[in-house]
C-alpha positions as CSV (number, residue, x, y, z in Angstrom):
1,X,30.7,-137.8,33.6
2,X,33.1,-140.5,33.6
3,X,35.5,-138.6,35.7
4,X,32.8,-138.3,38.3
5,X,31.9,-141.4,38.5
6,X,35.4,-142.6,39.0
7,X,35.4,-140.4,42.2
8,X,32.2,-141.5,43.6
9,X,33.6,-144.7,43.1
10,X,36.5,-144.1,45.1
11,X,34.5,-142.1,48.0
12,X,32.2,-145.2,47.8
13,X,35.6,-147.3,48.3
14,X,37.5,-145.0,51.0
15,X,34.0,-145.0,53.3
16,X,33.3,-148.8,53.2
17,X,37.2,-149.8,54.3
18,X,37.6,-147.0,56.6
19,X,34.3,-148.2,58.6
20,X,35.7,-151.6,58.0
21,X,33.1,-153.5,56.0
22,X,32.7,-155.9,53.0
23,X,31.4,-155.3,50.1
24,X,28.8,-157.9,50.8
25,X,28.1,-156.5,54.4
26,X,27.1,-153.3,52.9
27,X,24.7,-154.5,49.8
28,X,23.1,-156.2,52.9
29,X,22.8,-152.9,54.7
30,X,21.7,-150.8,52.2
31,X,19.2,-153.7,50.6
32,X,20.8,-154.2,47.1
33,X,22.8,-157.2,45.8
34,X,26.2,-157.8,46.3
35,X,26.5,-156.7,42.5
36,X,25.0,-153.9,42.1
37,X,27.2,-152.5,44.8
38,X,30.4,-153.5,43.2
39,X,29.0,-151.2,40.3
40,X,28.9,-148.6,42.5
41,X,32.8,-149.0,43.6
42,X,33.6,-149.6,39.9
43,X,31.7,-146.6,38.5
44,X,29.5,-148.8,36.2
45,X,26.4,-147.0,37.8
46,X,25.3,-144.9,40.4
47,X,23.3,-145.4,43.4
48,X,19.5,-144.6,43.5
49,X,19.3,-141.4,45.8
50,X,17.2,-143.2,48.6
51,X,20.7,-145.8,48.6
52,X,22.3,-142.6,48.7
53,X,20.7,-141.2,52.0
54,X,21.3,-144.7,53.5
55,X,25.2,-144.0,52.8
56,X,24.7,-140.3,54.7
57,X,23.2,-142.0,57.4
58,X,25.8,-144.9,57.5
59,X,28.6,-143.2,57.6
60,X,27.4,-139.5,58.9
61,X,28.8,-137.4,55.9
62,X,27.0,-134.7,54.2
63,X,25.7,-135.1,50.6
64,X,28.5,-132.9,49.4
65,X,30.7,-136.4,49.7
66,X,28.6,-138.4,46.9
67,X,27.7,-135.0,45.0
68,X,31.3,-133.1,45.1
69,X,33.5,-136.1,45.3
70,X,36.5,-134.6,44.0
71,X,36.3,-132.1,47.1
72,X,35.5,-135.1,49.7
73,X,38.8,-136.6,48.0
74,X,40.7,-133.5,48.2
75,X,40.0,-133.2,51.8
76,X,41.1,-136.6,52.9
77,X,44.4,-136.1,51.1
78,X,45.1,-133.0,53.3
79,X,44.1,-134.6,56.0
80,X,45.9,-137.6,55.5
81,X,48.8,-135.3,54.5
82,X,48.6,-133.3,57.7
83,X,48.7,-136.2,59.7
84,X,51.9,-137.5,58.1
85,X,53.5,-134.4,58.6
């Protein structure tokens, strides 16, 4: 489990600075505390799924990037591989 939640952690991460906000922008957003997000990012707890379906919504990815994050992480390595290339 703690391997997962490393990953969501860094999905969590690799959304919010790609779309550019704080961590304090998105609590606000998503309606928690500043806090409880950074536990999110640091994999000291997960997000309730309706805080989940805001993040979908947010940043229009499928559920497969906060279930499968390994996958969502593999892909944005090729990606970002293929890009370099």
């Amino acid at each position: 489990m703690d391997n997962l939640m490393e990953q969501l952690a860094q999905v969590l991460r690799q959304l919010r600075k790609s779309a550019g906000y704080s961590q304090a922008e998105l609590a606000e957003k998503l309606g928690v505390g500043r806090t409880a997000y950074v536990y999110y990012e640091t994999g000291k707890a997960l997000p309730a799924l309706p805080t989940v379906r805001l993040l979908m919504e947010l940043y229009q990815v499928s559920a497969d990037a906060f279930l499968y994050p390994e996958r969502y992480l593999a892909e944005n390595r090729q990606a970002a591989e293929a890009g370099e290339a």
